[in-house]
Structures are given as C-alpha cells and as structure tokens.
C-alpha positions as CSV (number, residue, x, y, z in Angstrom):
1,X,109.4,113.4,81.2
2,X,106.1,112.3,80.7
3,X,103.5,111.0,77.5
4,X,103.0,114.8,76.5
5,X,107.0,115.9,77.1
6,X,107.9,113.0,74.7
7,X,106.7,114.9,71.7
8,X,109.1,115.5,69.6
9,X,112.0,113.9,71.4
10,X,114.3,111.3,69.6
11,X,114.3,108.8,71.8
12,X,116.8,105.8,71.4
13,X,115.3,102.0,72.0
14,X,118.2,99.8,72.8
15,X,116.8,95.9,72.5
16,X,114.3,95.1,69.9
17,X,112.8,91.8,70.9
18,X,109.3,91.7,72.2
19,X,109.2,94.1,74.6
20,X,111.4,96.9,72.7
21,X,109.4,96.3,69.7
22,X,105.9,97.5,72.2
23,X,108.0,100.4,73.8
24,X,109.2,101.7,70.2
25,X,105.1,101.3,69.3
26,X,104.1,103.0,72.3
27,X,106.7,105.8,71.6
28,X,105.8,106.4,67.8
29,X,102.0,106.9,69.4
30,X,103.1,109.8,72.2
31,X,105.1,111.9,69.5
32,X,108.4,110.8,69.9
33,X,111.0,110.3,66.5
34,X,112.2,106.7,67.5
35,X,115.7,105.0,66.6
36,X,116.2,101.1,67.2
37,X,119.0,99.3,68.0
38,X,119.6,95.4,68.0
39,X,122.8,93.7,67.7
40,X,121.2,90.9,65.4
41,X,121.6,91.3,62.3
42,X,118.8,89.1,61.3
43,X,116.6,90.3,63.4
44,X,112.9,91.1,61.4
45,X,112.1,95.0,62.3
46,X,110.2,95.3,59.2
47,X,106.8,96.6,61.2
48,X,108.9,99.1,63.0
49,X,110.8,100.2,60.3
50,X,107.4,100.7,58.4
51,X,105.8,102.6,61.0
52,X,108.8,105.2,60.8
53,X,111.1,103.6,63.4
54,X,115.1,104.5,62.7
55,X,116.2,101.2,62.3
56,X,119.9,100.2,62.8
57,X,121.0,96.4,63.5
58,X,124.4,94.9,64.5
59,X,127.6,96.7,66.3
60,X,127.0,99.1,68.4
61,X,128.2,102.7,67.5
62,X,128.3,106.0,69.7
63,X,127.3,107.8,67.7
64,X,123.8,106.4,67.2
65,X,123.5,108.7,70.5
66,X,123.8,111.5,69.0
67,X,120.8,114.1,69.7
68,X,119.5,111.4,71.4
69,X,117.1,112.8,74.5
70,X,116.3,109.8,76.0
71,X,117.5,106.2,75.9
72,X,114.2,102.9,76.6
73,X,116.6,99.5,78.0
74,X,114.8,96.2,76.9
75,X,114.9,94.0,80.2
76,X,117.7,91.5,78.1
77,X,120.1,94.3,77.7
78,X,122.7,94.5,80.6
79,X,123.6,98.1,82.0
80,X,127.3,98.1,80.9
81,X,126.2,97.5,77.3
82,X,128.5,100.8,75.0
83,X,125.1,102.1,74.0
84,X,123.6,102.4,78.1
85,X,126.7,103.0,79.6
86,X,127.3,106.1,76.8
87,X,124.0,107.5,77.8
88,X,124.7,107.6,81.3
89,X,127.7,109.4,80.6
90,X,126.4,112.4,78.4
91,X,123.6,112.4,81.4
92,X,120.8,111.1,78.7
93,X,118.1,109.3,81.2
94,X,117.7,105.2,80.9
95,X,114.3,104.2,81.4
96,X,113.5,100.3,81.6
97,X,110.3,99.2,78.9
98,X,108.5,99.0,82.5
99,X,109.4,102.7,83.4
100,X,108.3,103.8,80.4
101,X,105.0,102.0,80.4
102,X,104.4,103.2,84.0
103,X,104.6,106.8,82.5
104,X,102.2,106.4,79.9
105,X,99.6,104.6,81.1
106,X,97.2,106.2,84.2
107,X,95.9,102.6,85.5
108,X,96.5,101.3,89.0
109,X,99.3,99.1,89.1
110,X,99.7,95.9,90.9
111,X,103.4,94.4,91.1
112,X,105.0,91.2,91.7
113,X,108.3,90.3,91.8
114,X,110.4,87.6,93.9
115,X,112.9,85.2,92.4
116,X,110.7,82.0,92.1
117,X,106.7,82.3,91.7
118,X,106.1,85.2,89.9
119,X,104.5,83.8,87.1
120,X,102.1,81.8,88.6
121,X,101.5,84.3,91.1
122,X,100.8,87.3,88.7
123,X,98.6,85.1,87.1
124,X,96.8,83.5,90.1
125,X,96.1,87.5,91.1
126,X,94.3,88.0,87.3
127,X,92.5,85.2,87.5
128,X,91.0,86.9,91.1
129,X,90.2,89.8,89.4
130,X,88.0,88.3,86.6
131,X,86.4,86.2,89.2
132,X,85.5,89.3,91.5
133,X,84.2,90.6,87.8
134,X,87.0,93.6,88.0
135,X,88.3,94.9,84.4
136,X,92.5,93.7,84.6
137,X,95.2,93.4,82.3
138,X,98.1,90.9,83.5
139,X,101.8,91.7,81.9
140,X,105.1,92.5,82.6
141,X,107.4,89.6,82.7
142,X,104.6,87.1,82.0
143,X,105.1,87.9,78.3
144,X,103.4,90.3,77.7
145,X,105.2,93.9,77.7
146,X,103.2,96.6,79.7
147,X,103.9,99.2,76.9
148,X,101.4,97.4,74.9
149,X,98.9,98.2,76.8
150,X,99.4,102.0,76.1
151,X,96.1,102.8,74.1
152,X,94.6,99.4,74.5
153,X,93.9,98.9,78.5
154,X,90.4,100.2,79.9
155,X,91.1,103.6,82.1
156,X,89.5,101.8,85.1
157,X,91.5,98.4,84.6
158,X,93.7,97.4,86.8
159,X,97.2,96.2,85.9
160,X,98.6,93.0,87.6
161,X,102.8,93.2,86.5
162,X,105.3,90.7,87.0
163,X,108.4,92.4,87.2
164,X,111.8,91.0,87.3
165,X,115.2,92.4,88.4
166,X,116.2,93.6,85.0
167,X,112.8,95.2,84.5
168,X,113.3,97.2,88.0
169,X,116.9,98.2,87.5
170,X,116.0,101.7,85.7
171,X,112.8,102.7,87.1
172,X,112.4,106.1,88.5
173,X,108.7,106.4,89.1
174,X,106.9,103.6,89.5
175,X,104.7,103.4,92.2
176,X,102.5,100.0,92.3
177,X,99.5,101.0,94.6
178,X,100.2,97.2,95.4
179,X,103.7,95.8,95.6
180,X,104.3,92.2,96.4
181,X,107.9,90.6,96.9
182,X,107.4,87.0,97.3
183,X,111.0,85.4,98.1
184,X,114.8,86.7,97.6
185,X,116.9,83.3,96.8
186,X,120.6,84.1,94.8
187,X,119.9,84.3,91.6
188,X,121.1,86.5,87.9
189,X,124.4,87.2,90.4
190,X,126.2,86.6,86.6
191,X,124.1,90.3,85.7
192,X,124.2,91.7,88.9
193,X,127.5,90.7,90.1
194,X,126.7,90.1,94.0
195,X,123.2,89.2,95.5
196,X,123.1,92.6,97.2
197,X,122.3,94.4,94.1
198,X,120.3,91.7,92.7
199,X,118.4,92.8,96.3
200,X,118.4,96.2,95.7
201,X,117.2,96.5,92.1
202,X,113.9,93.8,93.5
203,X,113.0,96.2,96.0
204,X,113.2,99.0,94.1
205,X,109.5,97.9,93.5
206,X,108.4,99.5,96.8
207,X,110.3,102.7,96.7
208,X,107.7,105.3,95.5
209,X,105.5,103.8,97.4
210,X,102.9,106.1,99.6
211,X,101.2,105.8,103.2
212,X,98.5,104.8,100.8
213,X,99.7,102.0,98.8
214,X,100.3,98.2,100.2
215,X,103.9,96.7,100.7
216,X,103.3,93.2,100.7
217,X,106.5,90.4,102.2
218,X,107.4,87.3,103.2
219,X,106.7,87.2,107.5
220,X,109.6,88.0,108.9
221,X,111.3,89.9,106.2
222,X,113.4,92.8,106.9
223,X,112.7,96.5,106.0
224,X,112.1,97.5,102.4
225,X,111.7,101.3,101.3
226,X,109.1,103.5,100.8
227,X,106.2,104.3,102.9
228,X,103.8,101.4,101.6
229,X,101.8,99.6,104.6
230,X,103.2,96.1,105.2
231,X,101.6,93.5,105.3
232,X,102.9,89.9,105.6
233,X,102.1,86.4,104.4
234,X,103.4,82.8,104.9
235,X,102.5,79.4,103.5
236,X,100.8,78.3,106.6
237,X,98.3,81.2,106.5
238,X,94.4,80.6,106.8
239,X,92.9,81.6,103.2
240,X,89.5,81.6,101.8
241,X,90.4,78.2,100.4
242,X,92.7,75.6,99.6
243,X,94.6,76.0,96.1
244,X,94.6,73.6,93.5
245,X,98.2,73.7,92.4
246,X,100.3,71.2,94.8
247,X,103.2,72.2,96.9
248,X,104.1,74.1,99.7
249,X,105.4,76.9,97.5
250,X,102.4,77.3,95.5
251,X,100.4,77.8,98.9
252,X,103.1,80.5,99.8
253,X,102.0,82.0,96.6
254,X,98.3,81.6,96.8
255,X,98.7,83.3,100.9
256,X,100.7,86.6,99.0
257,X,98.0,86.6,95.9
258,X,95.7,87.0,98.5
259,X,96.7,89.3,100.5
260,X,97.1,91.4,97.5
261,X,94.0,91.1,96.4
262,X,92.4,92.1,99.7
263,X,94.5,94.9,99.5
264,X,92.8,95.8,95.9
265,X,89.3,95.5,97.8
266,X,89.0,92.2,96.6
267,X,86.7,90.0,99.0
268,X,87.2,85.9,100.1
269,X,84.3,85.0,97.8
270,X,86.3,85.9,94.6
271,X,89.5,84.8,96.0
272,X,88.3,81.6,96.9
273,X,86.8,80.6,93.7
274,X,90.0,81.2,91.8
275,X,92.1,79.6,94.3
276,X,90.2,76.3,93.7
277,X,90.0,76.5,89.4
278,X,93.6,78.2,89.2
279,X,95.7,75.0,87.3
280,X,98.7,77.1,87.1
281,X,100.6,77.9,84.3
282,X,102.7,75.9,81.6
283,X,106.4,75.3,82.8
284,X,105.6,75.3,86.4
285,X,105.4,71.7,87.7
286,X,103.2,71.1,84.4
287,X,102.3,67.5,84.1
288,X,102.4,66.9,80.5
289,X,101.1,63.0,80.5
290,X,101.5,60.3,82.6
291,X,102.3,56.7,80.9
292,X,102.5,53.4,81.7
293,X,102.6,55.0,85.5
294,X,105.4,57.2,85.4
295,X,104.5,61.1,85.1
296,X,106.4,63.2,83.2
297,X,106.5,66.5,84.8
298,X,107.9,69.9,82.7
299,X,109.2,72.7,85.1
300,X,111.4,74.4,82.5
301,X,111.0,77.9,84.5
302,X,113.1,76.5,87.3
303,X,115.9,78.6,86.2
304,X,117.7,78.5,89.6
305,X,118.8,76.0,92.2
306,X,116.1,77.7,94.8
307,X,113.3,77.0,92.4
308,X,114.7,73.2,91.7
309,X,114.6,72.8,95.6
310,X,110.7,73.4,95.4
311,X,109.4,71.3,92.9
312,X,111.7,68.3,93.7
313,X,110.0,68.7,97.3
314,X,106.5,69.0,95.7
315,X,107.0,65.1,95.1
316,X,107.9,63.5,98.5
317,X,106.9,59.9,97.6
318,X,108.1,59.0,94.5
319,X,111.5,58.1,93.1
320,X,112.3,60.8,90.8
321,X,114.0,61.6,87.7
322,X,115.6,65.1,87.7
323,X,116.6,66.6,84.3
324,X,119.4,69.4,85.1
325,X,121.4,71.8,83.9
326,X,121.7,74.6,80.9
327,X,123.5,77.6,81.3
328,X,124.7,78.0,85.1
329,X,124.2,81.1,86.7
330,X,127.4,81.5,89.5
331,X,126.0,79.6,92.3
332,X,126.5,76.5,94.0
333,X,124.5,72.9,93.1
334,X,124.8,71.7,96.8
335,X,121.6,72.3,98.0
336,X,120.1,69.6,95.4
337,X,122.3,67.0,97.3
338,X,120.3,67.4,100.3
339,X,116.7,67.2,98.3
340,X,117.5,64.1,96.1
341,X,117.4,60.4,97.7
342,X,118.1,57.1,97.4
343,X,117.0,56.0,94.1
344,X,116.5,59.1,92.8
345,X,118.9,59.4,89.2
346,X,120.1,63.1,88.0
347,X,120.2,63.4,84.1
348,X,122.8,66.3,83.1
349,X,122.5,68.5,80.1
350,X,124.0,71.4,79.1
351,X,127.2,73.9,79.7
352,X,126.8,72.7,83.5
353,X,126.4,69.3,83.2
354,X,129.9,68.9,84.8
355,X,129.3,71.1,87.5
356,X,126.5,69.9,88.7
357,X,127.5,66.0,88.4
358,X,130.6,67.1,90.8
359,X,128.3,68.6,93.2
360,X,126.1,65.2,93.1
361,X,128.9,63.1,93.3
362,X,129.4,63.3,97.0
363,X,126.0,62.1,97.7
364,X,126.2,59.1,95.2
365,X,123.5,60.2,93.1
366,X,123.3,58.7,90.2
367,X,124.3,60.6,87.3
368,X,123.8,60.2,83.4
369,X,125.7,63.0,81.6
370,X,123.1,62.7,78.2
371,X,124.1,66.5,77.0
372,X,121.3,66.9,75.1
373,X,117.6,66.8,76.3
374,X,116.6,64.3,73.9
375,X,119.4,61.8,75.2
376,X,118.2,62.8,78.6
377,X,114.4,61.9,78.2
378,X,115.2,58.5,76.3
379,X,117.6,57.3,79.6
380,X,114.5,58.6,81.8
381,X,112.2,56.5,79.8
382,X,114.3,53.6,79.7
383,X,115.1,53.3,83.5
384,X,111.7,54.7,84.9
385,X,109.3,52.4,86.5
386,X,105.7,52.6,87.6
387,X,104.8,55.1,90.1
388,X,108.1,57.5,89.6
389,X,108.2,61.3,88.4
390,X,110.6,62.4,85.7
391,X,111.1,66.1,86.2
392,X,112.4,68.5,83.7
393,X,113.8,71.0,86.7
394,X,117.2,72.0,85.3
395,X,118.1,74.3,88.0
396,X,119.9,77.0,84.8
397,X,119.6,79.4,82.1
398,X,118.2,77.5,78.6
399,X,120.4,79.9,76.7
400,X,123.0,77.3,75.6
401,X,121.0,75.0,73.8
402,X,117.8,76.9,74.0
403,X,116.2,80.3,73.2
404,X,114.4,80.7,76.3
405,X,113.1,78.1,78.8
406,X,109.8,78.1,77.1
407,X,111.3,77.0,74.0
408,X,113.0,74.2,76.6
409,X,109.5,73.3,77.7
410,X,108.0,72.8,75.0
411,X,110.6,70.7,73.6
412,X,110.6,68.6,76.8
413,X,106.7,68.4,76.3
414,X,107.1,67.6,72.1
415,X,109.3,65.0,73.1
416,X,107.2,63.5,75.8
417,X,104.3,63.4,73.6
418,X,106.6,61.3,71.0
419,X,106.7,59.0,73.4
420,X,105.1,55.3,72.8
C-alpha cells in the first residue's frame, strides 16, 4: 500500500501526540478517511478533528476497528496495546509513523539508530550536509516526525532520521540508502521484554537494504541483515578533524557521522568544518552555567545506565555530583559503582531512588535520597566546592515525575539559572 493505494482507505491512527497528529495530517493529504485514537481524555485534537479526522479519546474499544484497512502505531504505543494487537488479529497491517512516512515521501533516506548518541549524531550528520551546501531535512526521533515532511521536503533533499526501537518495530519497507547503528547497550527491555528483541527491532534498520546502499557499525560488530556494504568506525579513527563536543563517546559519534556522510558523497572539507562548530545538542552533557567554579552540567537524555557511564567518564578530573534516578527501566545500577570515586556524592530522585542507593551502597558512595530534583540541586549547591561538576545524568525514564526528559532538562536548567 502505497500514497496512491491509500485513497479512500479508513485508516485507524492509534497515538495522537506529536507524531500521530503529522501521520493523521499526512494521511488526510493522500486520500485516506482518518479515525484517531488517544486514551487521554484531555488531550487537544481540535486541528485534527477540524480537518475531518474521526476523533475518539479515552478506552479503547474494538470495535473502533471496524472497516478499518489499515492501522498507523505512534512510536509511544506498545504492540500489545487492545487496539494493535486486534489489528494483527483480523490481519489489518500495523505500520509505525516512520513506515508510513517512508512510503510517502521519495527522498533518500539516511538512518541512525543506537541506544545512546543518536541525537547528537543525527544532528552532527545535518549539520554536514548544510556545510557541504546539500538541501537536508533532519527528523525522526529528534522531534520532529518524518510524516511532516510529506509535501514540505525538497524532492532532491536528503533526509537524515533518528530512529529508535519503537519507531523500527513495524516497518516493512524502509530502506535507508544509509543506515548507521551506533552502539547496542540494554536498554527499553521493560517494552521489549529481553535485549534480543530490543536487538532485533534496531536492526531492522538495515534489512531492505541493497548491494547499493551503506550499512554502517561499530568495528567488530557482528552480522546485521540485508545486503548493505559495511563499513566500520571506532572512536580512535583518523577524521578530517577533531570535534568540538568532549568525550570519548562524542568522537565515536563524530568517526560514524562521518563515515556516513562519505558514504552520501560528502567530502572531508564539509565534514571537517562541522565537526569543529558542531556544540551538540541541549540535554547532552549541556553545560548550563558555571558559578562560583562549580559547573552545572544537564544530561537529562541519559535515560539508561550505558549512557550515565559516558558522561560521568567525560569528566575524569573533577569530583562530581551525579543527579540519578526517575523511572528505572529493568536493569542493573552496578556499573555506576565502578565509574564514581572517592568524593564523588550520588543525589537520588525518583521511583528508583532506592534501587540505585542499594546498588551504591557497596562502594560507600555517598548518597542523599532528595526525591525531588529541586531537593536534589539545593544539596548539590550546598556541598559543591570550586572546581567540581554537578551532573544531571539520572541513568532512567523522566516519566514519574516528568513528561519527557526534556521537560527534566529544562527544569534542571530553570533551576540552575535560579541559582544566586
């Protein structure tokens, strides 16, 4: 099913947040009669429902799949969901947002997925592509859902896509001519259930791939499908220049954004210049101010112990401050023993504050259960000194106290700022 097979077909969106509000838009514009479905109430679908959209909000019912053709999954909506599971029972196909966007849109596609670096990476790659003067949209999982682009992206753009597990999980076509996987760390096992399907739905980004199309790993990583040509990267790789983000893992990701974009037909000059005015992106090892000597450093996207583990190495001298915890995600806290040191003081927030103190305990770490992140960055303040990092790294899900970990950043940042 394609953009001109759509016409006519009542097509189901299940998820109606930002990216099943542009696949319901995208829909409406190729013909299709569109029913939404949220399970909040209050959610504000007044666009959609103006624009024609079938609009139904709360419990889910069966029989909202009734002469339903085809079913569009935001990313946030879990497979076993009544509505998803139904489908796949009457043999009504599930396409991810992403799926559908691939469908409808003719551009070359370059994708990026990994458990940590995505974002940065994604965006590193865009910035390469404006400064090698190449027409690029960047979206995906960055924020910006690749059905909007439908109608609005130049034919001979290129699209650079973050894509994350749930985006991949109910793809049937997709075929980035450029695929990159930049790590595999545990990680959304509480979705997935084991770290072998969390596997499998990331490198379902290089299936459809063709002789002619690049399959871009780690060096050293094990076979991935599809008949993409690999190539390989590693942090210690030569590159057309040094980046200007810190950290071992942000070279890693500068040595895969640039393979990628050699693979686009990119050349070293263009690289090179965005590799040294790249500053990153907000919520990745951010430094929001630093005052009276101590820097106060917001890594909200660290979502995951793996990601913790690389920004609390990104600061090697200092005594740090670690803000953790949020909404744990079914794996273990050990690790961060290892990484923290003498000195260094853990501040606990969230539904795993108590998980993550007993994994600290062992290693003597000192441990401040605050709850909140406002209790957490007044005892930072008050025991910092000169010359030490406090690090919003939380190592979980923002979900119990947070919308999303931006809305964490930014309240980590906000009350920063505050501070006299």
């Amino acid at each position: 099913m394609s953009g001109p097979e759509l016409v006519g077909r009542r097509v189901l969106v299940v998820g109606l947040a930002r990216s099943g509000k542009a696949a319901a838009e995208a829909l409406l514009g190729s013909g299709a009669a569109v029913v939404g479905f949220d399970r909040d109430e209050a959610l504000d679908a007044g666009r959609l429902h103006e624009l024609g959209v079938e609009i139904h909000l709360g419990s889910e019912e069966e029989t909202l799949l009734q002469g339903i053709d085809l079913v569009v999954k935001s990313p946030g909506v879990p497979g076993e969901t009544l509505l998803v599971r139904g489908a796949r029972e009457r043999d009504v196909p599930v396409w991810s947002e992403i799926e559908l966007g691939a469908r409808l849109l003719g551009n070359p596609l370059l994708g990026i997925t990994g458990t940590n670096g995505k974002t940065t990476t994604t965006e590193l790659v865009g910035a390469v592509f404006r400064a090698a003067g190449r027409p690029v949209e960047v979206a995906g999982n960055v924020g910006r859902p690749l059905t909007s682009l439908v109608g609005a992206a130049s034919p001979d753009a290129w699209v650079v896509c973050e894509l994350s597990s749930f985006q991949l999980e109910d793809v049937e076509t997709l075929r980035p001519r450029v695929a990159v996987l930049l790590n595999l760390e545990p990680d959304h096992i509480d979705r997935h259930g084991t770290f072998e399907a969390y596997t499998d739905a990331k490198l379902r980004i290089f299936e459809r791939q063709t002789a002619d199309d690049a399959a871009i790993v780690p060096r050293g990583f094990g076979p991935v499908p599809g008949a993409g040509r690999r190539i390989e990267f590693a942090a210690a790789d030569e590159l057309p220049a040094e980046p200007l983000i810190p950290g071992t893992h942000n070279r890693e990701n500068a040595a895969a954004a640039t393979a990628a974009a050699r693979a686009a037909g990119i050349d070293d000059r263009a690289i090179g210049e965005a590799l040294t005015t790249f500053e990153g992106v907000p919520h990745r090892i951010e430094l929001v101010r630093e005052l009276r000597g101590v820097r106060w450093v917001n890594d909200s996207k660290a979502t995951n112990v793996a990601a913790t583990l690389r920004a609390l190495a990104s600061f090697p001298a200092a005594r740090l401050h670690v803000i953790l915890g949020g909404r744990g995600k079914h794996e273990s806290y050990e690790p961060l023993t290892a990484a923290l040191e003498d000195g260094d003081r853990a501040y606990l927030i969230g539904e795993a504050a108590d998980e993550i103190g007993a994994a600290l305990e062992p290693a003597r770490i000192p441990c401040v259960h605050a709850v909140t992140l406002e209790a957490a960055v007044v005892a930072a303040a008050s025991a910092a000194a000169r010359s030490d990092v406090v690090l919003l790294s939380p190592a979980c899900a923002s979900f119990d106290q947070f919308r999303d970990y931006e809305a964490r950043g930014d309240a980590f940042r906000a009350l920063v700022e505050e501070l006299t």
